[in-house]
C-alpha distance (Angstrom), angle and dihedral (degrees) to the residues before:
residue distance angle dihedral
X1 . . .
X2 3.52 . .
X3 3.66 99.5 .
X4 3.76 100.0 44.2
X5 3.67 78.4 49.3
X6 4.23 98.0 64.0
X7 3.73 82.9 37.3
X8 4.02 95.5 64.0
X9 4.15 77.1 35.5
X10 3.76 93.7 63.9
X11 3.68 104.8 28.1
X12 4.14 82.9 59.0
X13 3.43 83.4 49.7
X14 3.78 101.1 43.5
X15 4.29 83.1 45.4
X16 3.89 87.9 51.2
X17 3.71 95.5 44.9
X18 4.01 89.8 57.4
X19 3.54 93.3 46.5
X20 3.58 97.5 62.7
X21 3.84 89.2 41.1
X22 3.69 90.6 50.0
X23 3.90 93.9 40.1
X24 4.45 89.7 47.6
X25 3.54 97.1 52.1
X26 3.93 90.6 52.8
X27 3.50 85.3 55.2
X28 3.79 86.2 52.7
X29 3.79 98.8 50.0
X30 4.20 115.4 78.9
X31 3.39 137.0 -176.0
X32 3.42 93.6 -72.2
X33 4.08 98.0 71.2
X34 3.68 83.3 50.3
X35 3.75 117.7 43.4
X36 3.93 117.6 96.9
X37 3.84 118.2 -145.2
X38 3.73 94.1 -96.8
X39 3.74 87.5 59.7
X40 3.58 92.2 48.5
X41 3.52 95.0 48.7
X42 3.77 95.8 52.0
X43 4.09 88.9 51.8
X44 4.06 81.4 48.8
X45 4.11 91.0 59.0
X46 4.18 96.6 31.5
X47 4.26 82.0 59.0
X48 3.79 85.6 49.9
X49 3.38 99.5 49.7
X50 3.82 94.5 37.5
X51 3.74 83.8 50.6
X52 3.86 107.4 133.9
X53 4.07 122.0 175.9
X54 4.12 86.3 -142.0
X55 3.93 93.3 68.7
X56 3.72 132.1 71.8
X57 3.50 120.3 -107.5
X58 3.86 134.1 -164.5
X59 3.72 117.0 -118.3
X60 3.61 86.9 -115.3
X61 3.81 91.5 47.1
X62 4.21 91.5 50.1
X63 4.26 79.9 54.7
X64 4.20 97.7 55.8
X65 3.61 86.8 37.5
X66 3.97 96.5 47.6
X67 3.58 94.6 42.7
X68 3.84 93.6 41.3
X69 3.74 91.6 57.6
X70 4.07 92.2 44.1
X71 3.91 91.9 43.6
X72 3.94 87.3 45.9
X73 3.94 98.5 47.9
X74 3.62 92.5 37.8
X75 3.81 88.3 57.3
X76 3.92 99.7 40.2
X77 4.08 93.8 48.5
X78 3.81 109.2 -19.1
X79 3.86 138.4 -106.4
X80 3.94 97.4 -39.6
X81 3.89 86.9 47.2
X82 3.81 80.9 67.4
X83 3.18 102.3 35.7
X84 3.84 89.8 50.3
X85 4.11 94.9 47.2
X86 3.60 137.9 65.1
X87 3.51 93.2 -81.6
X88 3.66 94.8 64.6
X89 4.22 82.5 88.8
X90 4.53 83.8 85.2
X91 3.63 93.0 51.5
X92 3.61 87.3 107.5
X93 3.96 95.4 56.6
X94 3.88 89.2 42.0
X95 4.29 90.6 98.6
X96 3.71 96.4 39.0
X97 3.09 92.0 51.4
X98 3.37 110.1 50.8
X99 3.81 86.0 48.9
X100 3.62 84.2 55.3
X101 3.63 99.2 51.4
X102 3.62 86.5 41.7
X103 3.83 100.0 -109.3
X104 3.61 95.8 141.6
X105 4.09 103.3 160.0
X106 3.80 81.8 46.6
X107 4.28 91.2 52.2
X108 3.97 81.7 52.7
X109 3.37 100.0 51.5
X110 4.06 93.5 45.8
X111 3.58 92.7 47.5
X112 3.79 94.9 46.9
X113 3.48 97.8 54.5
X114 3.73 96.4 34.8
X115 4.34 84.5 55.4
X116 3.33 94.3 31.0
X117 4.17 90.8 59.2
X118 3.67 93.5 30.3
X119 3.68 91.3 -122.0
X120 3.84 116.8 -179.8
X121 3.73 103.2 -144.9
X122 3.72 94.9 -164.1
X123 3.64 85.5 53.9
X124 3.52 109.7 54.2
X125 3.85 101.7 121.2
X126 4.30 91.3 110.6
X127 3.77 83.3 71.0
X128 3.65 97.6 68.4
X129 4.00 107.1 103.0
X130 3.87 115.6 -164.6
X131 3.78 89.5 -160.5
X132 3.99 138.5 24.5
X133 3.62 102.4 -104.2
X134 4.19 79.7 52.7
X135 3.94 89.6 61.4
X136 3.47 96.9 45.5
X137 3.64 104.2 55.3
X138 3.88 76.3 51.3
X139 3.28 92.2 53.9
X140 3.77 90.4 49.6
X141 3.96 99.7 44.0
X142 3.72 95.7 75.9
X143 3.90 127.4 13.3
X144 3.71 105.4 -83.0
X145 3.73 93.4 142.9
X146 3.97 87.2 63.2
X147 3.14 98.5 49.4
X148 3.72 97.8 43.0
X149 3.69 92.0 51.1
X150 4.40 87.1 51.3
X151 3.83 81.0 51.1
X152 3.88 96.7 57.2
X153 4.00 91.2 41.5
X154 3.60 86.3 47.1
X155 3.90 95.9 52.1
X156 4.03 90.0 65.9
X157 3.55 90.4 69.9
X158 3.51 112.4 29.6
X159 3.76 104.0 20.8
X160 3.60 109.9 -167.9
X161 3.52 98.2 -151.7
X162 3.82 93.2 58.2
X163 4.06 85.4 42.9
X164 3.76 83.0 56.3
X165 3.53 96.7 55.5
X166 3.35 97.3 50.6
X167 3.57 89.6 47.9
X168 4.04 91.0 56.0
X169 3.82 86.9 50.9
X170 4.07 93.7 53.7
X171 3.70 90.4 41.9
X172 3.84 102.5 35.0
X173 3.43 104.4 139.3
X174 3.91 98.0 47.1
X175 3.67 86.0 43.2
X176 4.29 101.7 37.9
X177 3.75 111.7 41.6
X178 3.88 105.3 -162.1
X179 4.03 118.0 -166.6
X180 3.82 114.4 -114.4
């Protein structure tokens, strides 16, 4: 009796043992070892969209939310779309942060046609266009269409949203701020 006794003893020990193993490695784990890229990417846009000049931002944060509003614009009307909207106010981050993010055909691209046109990216205010006709002849002073045709080709290879992603993984707790 005493000897199947110890042996319910330590098997309820042994049980209890792995349940607070089991239960302080959960508490362990965050978000990080369990969010897919699609959930990544929609944290990615919401930080974009919640974007607000007032707040502080990590310097990894300023690079999703730069490149999100670039990658965005680009793909909704092209380079003078951004250039022309709101967004135009991270054109100075756009070539550090591709290097950053590790976007390097899409750095040379940038900073070609931003040299090549002798664009002032802290001065980009005469591309606002209160009307369509406005935008095009924007459009059509320098050679947007080029470049935002490079861009698409580009994006096959070295997709900056998927370059994003995997930047937010590397840099997840600069980028994800979880409450404790």
């Amino acid at each position: 009796m005493k000897s199947s006794m110890i042996w319910i003893i330590l098997i309820c020990i042994v049980v209890a043992i792995s349940i607070i193993i089991l239960f302080s490695k959960n508490e362990k784990s965050s978000s990080k070892d369990i969010l897919g890229d699609n959930e990544i990417n929609d944290f990615i846009i919401d930080l974009w969209i919640n974007y607000d000049s007032n707040n502080t931002y990590t310097k990894e944060q300023l690079v999703v939310i730069s490149l999100t509003a670039y990658d965005s614009e680009i793909n909704n009307g092209g380079l003078c779309q951004f250039f022309s909207n709101s967004s135009k106010e991270f054109a100075p981050n756009i070539s550090n942060s591709l290097e950053e993010i590790n976007a390097i055909k899409h750095k040379d691209l940038f900073d070609k046609f931003i040299k090549d046109n002798k664009i002032n990216l802290k001065e980009l205010d005469s591309y606002e266009s209160d009307n369509v006709e406005d935008f095009i002849d924007k459009y059509d002073d320098l050679p947007f269409e080029d470049f935002d045709r490079k861009y698409y080709e580009l994006e096959k290879e070295e997709s900056i949203t998927n370059l994003l992603i995997e930047y937010t993984k590397s840099n997840y707790n600069e980028i994800i701020k979880e409450e404790k």
